[in-house]
PAVEX-104289 format. One record per residue (C-alpha): x, y, z. Coordinates in steps of 0.25 Angstrom, whole numbers, plus 5000, padded with zeros to 4 digits. Example, Ala and Ser with C-alpha at 12.3 -4.5 7.8 and 13.67 -1.06 7.14 Angstrom:
% PAVEX-104289
504949825031
505549965029
***
This chain:
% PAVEX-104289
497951385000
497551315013
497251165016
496651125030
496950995035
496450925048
497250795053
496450695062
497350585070
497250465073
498350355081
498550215078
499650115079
500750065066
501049925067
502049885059
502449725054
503849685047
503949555038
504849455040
504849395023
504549555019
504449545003
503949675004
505349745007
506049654998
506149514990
506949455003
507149305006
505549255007
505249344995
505449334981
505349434967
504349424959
503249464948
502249524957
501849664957
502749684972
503849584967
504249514979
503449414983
503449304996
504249184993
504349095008
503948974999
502548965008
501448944996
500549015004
498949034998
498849195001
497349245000
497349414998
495949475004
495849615001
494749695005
494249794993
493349885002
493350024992
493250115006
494550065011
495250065000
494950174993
495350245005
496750175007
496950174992
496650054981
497750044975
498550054986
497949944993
497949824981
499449874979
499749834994
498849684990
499749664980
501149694985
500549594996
499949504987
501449494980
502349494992
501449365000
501149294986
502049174983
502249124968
501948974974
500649014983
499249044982
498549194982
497049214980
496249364983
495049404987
494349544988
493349614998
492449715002
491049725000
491349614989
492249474991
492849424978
494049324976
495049394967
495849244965
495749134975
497049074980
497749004969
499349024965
499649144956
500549254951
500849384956
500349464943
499149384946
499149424962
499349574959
498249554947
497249504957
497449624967
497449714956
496149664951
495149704963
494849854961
494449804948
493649694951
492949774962
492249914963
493049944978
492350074979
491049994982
491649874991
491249935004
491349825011
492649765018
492149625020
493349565027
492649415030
492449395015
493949375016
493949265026
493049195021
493649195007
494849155013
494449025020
493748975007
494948995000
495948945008
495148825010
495648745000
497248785002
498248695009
499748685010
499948815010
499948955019
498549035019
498749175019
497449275020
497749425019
496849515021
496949665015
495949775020
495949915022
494549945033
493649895042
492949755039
491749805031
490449725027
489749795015
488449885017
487449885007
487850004998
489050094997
489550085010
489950035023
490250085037
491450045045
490449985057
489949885044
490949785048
491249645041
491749525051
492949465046
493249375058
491949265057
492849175048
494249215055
494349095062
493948995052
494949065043
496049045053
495548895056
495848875042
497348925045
497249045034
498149155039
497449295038
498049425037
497549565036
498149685029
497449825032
497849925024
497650065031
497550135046
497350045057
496150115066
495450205053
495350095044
495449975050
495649895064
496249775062
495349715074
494449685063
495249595055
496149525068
495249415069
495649365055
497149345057
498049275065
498549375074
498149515072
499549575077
500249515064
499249475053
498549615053
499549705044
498949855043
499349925030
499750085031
499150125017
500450245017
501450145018
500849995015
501849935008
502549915022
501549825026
501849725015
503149675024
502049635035
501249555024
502549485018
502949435033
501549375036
501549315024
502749285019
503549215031
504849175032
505049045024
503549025024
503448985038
502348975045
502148875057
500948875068
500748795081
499348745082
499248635094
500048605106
500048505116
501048535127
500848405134
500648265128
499648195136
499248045137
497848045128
498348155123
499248205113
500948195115
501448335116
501448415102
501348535095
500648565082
500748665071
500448685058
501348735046
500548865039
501848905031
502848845023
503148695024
504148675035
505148605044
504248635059
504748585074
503848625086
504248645101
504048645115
505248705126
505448575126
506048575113
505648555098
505148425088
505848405076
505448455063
504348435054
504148455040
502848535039
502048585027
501248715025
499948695031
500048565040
500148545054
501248465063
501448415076
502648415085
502548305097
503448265109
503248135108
503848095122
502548155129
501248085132
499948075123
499548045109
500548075096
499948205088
499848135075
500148225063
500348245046
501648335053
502248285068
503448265076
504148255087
505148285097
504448405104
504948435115
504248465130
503248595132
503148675145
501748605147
500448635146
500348775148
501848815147
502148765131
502648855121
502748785106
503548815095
503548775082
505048795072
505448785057
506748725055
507748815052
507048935060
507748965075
506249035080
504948975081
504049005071
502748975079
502648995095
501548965104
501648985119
500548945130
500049055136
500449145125
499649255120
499549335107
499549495107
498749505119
499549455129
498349375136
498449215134
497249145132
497649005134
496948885139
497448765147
497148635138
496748505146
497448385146
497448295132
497148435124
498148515116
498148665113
497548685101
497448805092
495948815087
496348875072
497748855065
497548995062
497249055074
498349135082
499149005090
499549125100
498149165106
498149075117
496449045116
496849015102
497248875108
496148775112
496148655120
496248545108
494848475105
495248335110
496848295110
497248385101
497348385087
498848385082
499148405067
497848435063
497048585063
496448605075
494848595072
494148735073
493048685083
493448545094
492448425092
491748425106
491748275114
490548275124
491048285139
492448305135
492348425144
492148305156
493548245152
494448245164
495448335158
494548445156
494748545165
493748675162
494448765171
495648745166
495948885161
495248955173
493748955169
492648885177
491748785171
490348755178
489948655173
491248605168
490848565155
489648605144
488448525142
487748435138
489148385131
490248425140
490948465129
491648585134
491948675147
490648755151
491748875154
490848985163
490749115156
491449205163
491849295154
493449245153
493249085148
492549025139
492148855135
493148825125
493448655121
493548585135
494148715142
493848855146
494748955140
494949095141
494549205131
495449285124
495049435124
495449555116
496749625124
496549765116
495449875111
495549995104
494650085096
494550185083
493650305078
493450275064
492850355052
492250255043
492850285028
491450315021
490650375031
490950485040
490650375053
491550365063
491750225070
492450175083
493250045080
493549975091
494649845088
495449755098
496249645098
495749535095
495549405105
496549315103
495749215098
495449165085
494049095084
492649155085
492549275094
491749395094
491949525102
490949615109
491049765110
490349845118
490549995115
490050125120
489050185108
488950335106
487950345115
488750285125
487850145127
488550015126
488549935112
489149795109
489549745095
489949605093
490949555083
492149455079
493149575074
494049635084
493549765081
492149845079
491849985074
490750075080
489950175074
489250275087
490350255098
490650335110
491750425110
493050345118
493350405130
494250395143
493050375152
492350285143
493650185139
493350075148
491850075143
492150105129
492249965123
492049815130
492449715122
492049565126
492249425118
491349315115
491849175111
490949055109
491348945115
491748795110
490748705112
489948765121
489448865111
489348985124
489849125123
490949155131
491349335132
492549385138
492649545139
493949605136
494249705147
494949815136
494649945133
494350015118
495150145118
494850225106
496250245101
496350315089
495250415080
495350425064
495050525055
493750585053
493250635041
492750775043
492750895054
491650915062
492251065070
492551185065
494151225067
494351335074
495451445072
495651435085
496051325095
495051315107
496051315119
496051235131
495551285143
496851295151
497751405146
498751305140
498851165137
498551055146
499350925149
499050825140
497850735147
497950575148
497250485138
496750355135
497450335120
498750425117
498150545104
498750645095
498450775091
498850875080
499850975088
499951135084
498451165080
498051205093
498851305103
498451205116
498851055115
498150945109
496851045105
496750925095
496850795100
496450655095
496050585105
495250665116
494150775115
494750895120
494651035113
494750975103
494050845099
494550725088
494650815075
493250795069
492850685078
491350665084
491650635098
491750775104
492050815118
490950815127
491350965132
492251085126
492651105113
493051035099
493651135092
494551055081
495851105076
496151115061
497751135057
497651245046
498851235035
498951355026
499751335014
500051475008
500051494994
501551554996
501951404998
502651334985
503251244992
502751114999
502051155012
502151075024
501351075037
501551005048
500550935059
500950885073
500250755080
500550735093
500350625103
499850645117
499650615128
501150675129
501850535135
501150465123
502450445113
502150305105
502350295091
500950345086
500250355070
499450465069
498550445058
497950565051
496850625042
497150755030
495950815026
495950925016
494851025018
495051105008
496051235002
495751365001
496451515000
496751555013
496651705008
495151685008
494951655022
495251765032
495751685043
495751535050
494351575059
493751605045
494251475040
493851385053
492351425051
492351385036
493051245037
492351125036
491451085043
490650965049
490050915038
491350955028
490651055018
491451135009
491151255015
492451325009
492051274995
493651234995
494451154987
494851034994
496351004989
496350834992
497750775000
498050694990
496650604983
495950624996
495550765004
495750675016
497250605019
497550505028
498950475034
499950465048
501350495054
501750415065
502250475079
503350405082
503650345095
504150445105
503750575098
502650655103
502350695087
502050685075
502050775063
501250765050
501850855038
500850895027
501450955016
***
C-alpha cells in the first residue's frame, strides 16, 4: 500500500524565556505544595488580585485542541494563584461572560472554574475572538481593588476576531484591542498575553503588543507540542522574587528655586518593602513602602520646594544634570537595582525619543503603567511636578503659560512660528514637519516603528489567503494610530488605518525584490495636547514578506518527471532578499522546489505564479511494500539556502494524507501523476483516505540548528 505525502514550509523564529521563581520545574524557595490540580503553587507573600481572560474562539481551539489548552490555564492558574490573593475569570469570543469576579478562593475552586467553560459555552459557535471585551472587563474590575498587585493574563490561540453575523468569520474581520490599552495601564494594571500556537500562521503578536508593557517580555508564545515549558516564563513574570516589584515614576535632576528640591519618585506595585533611590551621586536612606503607594526620595541640600509625600526621604545624593541623570531605585538586602532609568535611554529599538524639560518642570511619566524606558513616555510635568501622587492622564492647561519666560519651543530642535497656539497660549504651535509634534509647553519628537515584516496566511475556515503585515510597535503608550499603505493585487496603492501594530490583507500583490521598497509605507498619526492637531511621521522601513504557510490544497499536477533547468547542470545559488528552504532529493537539479522565489517551481500550491516558464510542482512518493512488517521509516531533507546562510532555523511544516491505494493497480508513476488530485481536490481515485492521527492533515516542525546547512524530518 502506498501513502502520498506533500510537505509545505515555512521559517519563523523560537524565542525562548526562563523564570527566575520557576514553580513550574519544582516547589523551590518562592513556591510552596499544595491542593491544586498542579500542586505547587506561588508563595512570594505578594497577595496579588490575578484576573485570567481566556479567549474560547471554537476555530482556534478546536484546531490547537480543547483539552489541551484549559489544561495549560489551569497549571497556570495553580502555579500564579496564592492562597491569601484574589483570582477572578472571564471568558471570550463571539460572547463575553464573567466565570467568577476577583474574590479570594481555593484551588479546587480555581480548576472547577476553568473546567466549567466548554460546558457553559457551545465553543463550536463562538466565532469570534473578541480580545477588547477583555480590556474592558478588566478595568471595571480592578476598579475597586487597592493594596495589592494587579495582574491581567490574557490566553488566546488567533487573530483578534469581531463576530460576523452567522457561522463565521474571516481573518481580515479584525476586533481592536488596543482603544482601552492606555487607560488600562493609566490605571497601573499589568497585562500579559499567552498565545498558544505558531507565531506567523496563527497569530502575530503585533496585535496584541499595544496592551502590555513591553512586548519583548510580556508577550509569552505557547508551542502547543511542548507547552508545558512555557509555564516557567509564566511563574517568573508573575511570581517575582520575594514579591518585589518597584517602578520609578518622576524625576527631577535639578532643584530649582520656585520649583521642586531635587527628587525621585516611585511607586511600590509589588510586595511592601524597605525602598532607597539614587543619583551617581549617591543613594537616600530607606523607606518603608507598601504595595500600591508611591514615595519620594529628595536631596534636600539643593534649591526649591520640599516634594511633600504619604512616603519621602532624604539624603539623595547629586545627578549628572539635566540631561546626563541616571536613577535607581534598591531594596534593602538586594546588591542590584531593581529599577533603572537612564536619560536618553531607549527600549528595544535603540532610537531615544527624549525631550529636554524647561526650567521649574520635572520629567514625568504620562501613566504608572506605561513603559518608563521609552524616552517619549516621559513628559515635561504639567506645572512644577507632581511628587507622590499618580501623574494625571491629561495636564490642566493655564492660559499664556506657553509665554512664560522659561518656555523655550525649540528646545528639542523644532521650530515654532508662532511660538505659541491661540487664542490661549496654552501650548507650542510646533510646525508640522513631519518629525515634531505640540506636546505640554514643548515640542517633542515622535517615536516611530524601528521594524516591518510580513506573512502569507490561509485563514482556518476558508480556503482565503491573507498577507499579515506586523511591526514593532512605536514606543509609546498613549493613543496612536498607524497608516499603511500597501500595494493591492492590482498593483494600485491602498491605505488602512488602525491602532494594532499589525493588519491583514485579503487581495495583495505578490512581494518581490523590485517591488520591496514600494511594497508597504507605514506613517504615524499622533494627536496632539492641547492643540487638538494631527501630527504624522513616516517610518522609513520596509515590509519584507518573510515567511509562507501551509495552503490547503494543490493547484498542479505532479509530474513523473522533474522539468530541468535550462543549463545542463545546476546553477549557483542566486542572492535573495530573506534566507528559504527547500525539500532536498526530489528533483535531480538543485532547489526545483524552493519556498521562497518563483523558479521552475513555484511556492508548493501557492497562487502567485511566475510570470514566465514553468510551475511544475514536485510530489515525494513513498511506497511502503506490503513485504514490510516492520515499522517503515522515510526520511525528508530541508535545506537552507542561500549557501552562506547557517543560522538556527524552524522549519514549520504541513502532512496531508491523500489517500492509499494497491500499487499493483497502477502501472507506473506517469499513470499515477495524471489521476492525483487535482485543483479543486475531488476523489477521483475513489480511495480510502488513512487519517495521520485524528486529522488527514498534521502540523509540526524540526529545527535547523545553528551552523548546519540541514535538517532532516523522519516519517515512520
Amino acid at each position: 500500500m502506498n501513502k502520498l505525502v506533500f510537505i509545505t514550509v515555512t521559517l519563523s523564529l523560537l524565542i525562548s524565556q526562563l523564570g527566575a521563581i520557576d514553580c513550574y520545574n519544582s516547589c523551590s524557595p518562592g513556591c510552596i505544595s499544595t491542593t491544586s490540580t498542579f500542586g505547587c503553587s506561588c508563595n512570594n507573600g505578594n497577595d496579588a488580585a490575578v484576573l485570567f481572560s481566556t479567549s474560547i474562539n471554537g476555530v482556534s481551539l478546536n484546531r490547537i485542541g480543547q483539552e489541551n489548552y484549559f489544561n495549560f490555564i489551569t497549571k497556570a492558574a495553580d502555579i500564579v494563584s496564592q492562597s491569601t490573593g484574589l483570582f477572578g475569570l472571564f471568558a471570550f469570543g463571539s460572547s463575553r461572560t464573567s466565570i467568577s469576579t476577583l474574590s479570594t478562593t481555593d484551588y479546587s475552586s480555581i480548576d472547577l472554574s476553568i473546567a466549567s467553560i466548554p460546558t457553559q459555552f457551545d465553543i463550536d459557535t463562538e466565532y469570534g475572538n473578541v480580545v477588547a471585551a477583555s480590556v474592558t472587563n478588566a478595568i471595571s474590575e480592578f476598579s475597586s481593588i487597592t493594596g495589592r498587585q494587579k495582574y491581567h493574563i490574557i490566553f488566546s490561540a488567533g487573530f483578534p476576531l469581531f463576530s460576523d453575523f452567522g457561522s463565521s468569520t474571516r481573518l481580515n474581520n479584525y476586533d481592536n484591542p488596543c482603544t482601552n490599552a492606555p487607560s488600562s495601564k493609566q490605571q497601573n494594571i499589568q497585562t500579559f498575553v499567552v498565545l498558544y500556537g505558531e507565531e506567523g500562521k496563527d497569530f502575530v503578536k503585533g496585535s496584541y503588543s499595544c496592551l502590555v508593557e513591553d512586548p519583548d517580555t510580556d508577550i509569552i508564545i505557547v508551542d502547543p507540542t511542548d507547552a508545558d515549558a512555557s509555564l516557567a516564563a509564566i511563574s517568573e513574570l508573575l511570581c517575582k522574587s520575594d514579591g518585589f516589584d518597584v517602578k520609578i515614576t518622576e524625576v527631577n535632576p535639578v532643584g530649582q528655586t520656585g520649583g521642586y528640591q531635587a527628587f525621585i519618585e516611585g511607586i511600590n506595585r509589588g510586595m511592601e518593602a524597605s525602598i532607597r533611590a539614587c543619583f551617581s551621586g549617591g543613594c537616600s536612606s530607606y523607606i518603608t513602602v507598601p504595595t500600591g503607594e508611591y514615595f519620594v526620595a529628595y536631596d534636600s541640600t539643593s534649591n526649591g520646594n520640599i516634594p511633600i509625600s504619604s512616603h519621602s526621604i532624604t539624603n539623595l545624593g547629586s545627578s549628572n544634570g539635566n540631561t546626563g541623570w541616571v536613577a535607581t531605585l534598591e531594596i534593602n538586602g538586594y546588591s542590584s537595582p531593581i529599577d533603572t532609568v537612564t536619560y536618553g535611554g531607549s527600549g528595544s529599538s535603540g532610537v531615544s525619543d527624549w525631550q529636554i524639560v524647561n526650567p521649574l518642570k520635572t520629567y514625568e511619566l504620562r501613566g504608572v503603567g506605561y513603559n518608563n524606558q521609552y524616552g517619549a513616555n516621559w513628559r515635561q510635568s504639567c506645572d512644577t511636578g507632581s511628587p507622590g501622587t499618580a501623574p494625571v492622564s491629561a495636564c490642566t492647561t493655564t492660559a499664556n503659560s506657553c509665554l512664560q519666560t522659561d518656555i523655550d519651543c525649540t528646545i528639542n530642535g523644532a521650530t515654532a512660528s508662532p511660538k505659541c497656539g491661540l487664542p490661549n497660549s496654552d501650548y507650542c504651535a510646533c510646525d508640522i514637519d513631519g518629525v515634531f509634534m505640540s506636546d505640554y509647553d514643548s515640542c517633542i519628537k515622535m517615536p516611530l516603528p524601528t521594524n516591518c515584516r510580513g506573512y502569507i496566511v490561509n485563514d482556518p475556515s476558508f480556503s482565503d489567503e491573507f498577507l499579515v503585515l506586523e511591526w514593532d510597535r512605536a514606543e509609546w503608550d498613549g493613543d496612536i494610530e498607524y497608516a499603511v499603505s500597501y500595494l493591492s493585487v492590482s498593483g494600485t496603492s491602498i491605505e488602512f488605518t488602525g491602532e494594532m501594530s499589525s493588519i491583514v490583507i485579503k487581495g495583495y500583490a505578490p512581494y518581490t525584490s523590485t517591488n520591496a521598497q514600494d511594497y508597504a509605507d507605514l506613517k504615524v498619526n499622533y494627536i496632539a495636547p492641547v492643540s487638538g492637531s494631527q501630527y504624522s511621521a513616516t517610518a522609513d522601513i520596509t515590509c519584507p514578506v518573510i515567511t509562507q504557510t501551509p495552503t490547503k490544497s494543490p493547484t498542479a499536477e505532479p509530474t513523473a518527471n522533474p522539468i530541468m533547468d535550462p543549463t545542463g547542470g545546476p546553477t549557483p545559488a542566486p542572492s535573495h532578499d530573506e534566507p528559504g528552504v527547500y525539500i532536498d532529493d526530489i528533483c535531480n537539479v538543485a532547489r526545483c522546489d524552493c519556498f521562497e522565489e518563483n523558479r521552475n517551481c513555484c511556492t508548493p500550491f501557492g497562487s502567485n505564479l511566475p510570470s514566465t516558464g514553468s510551475c511544475e510542482q514536485q510530489i515525494k512518493y513513498i511506497e511502503i511494500l506490503s513485504s514490510n512488517t516492520e515499522d517503515y521509516q522515510e526520511e525528508i531533507a530541508f535545506r537552507l539556502y542561500p549557501d552562506s546562510y547557517t543560522a538556527e532555523t524552524i522549519v514549520y511544516y504541513q502532512l496531508t494524507a491523500y489517500g492509499q491505494f494497491n500499487y499493483t493497480d497502477i502501472a507506473n508513476e506517469t499513470t499515477l501523476a495524471t489521476i492525483s488530485p487535482r485543483d479543486n481536490i475531488t476523489n477521483t481515485l475513489k480511495i480510502f483516505v488513512d487519517p495521520i492521527g485524528s486529522k488527514n492533515v498534521y502540523y509540526g516542525n524540526t529545527t535547523i540548528v545553528d551552523g548546519d546547512e540541514f535538517g532532516t524530518l523522519t516519517l515512520k
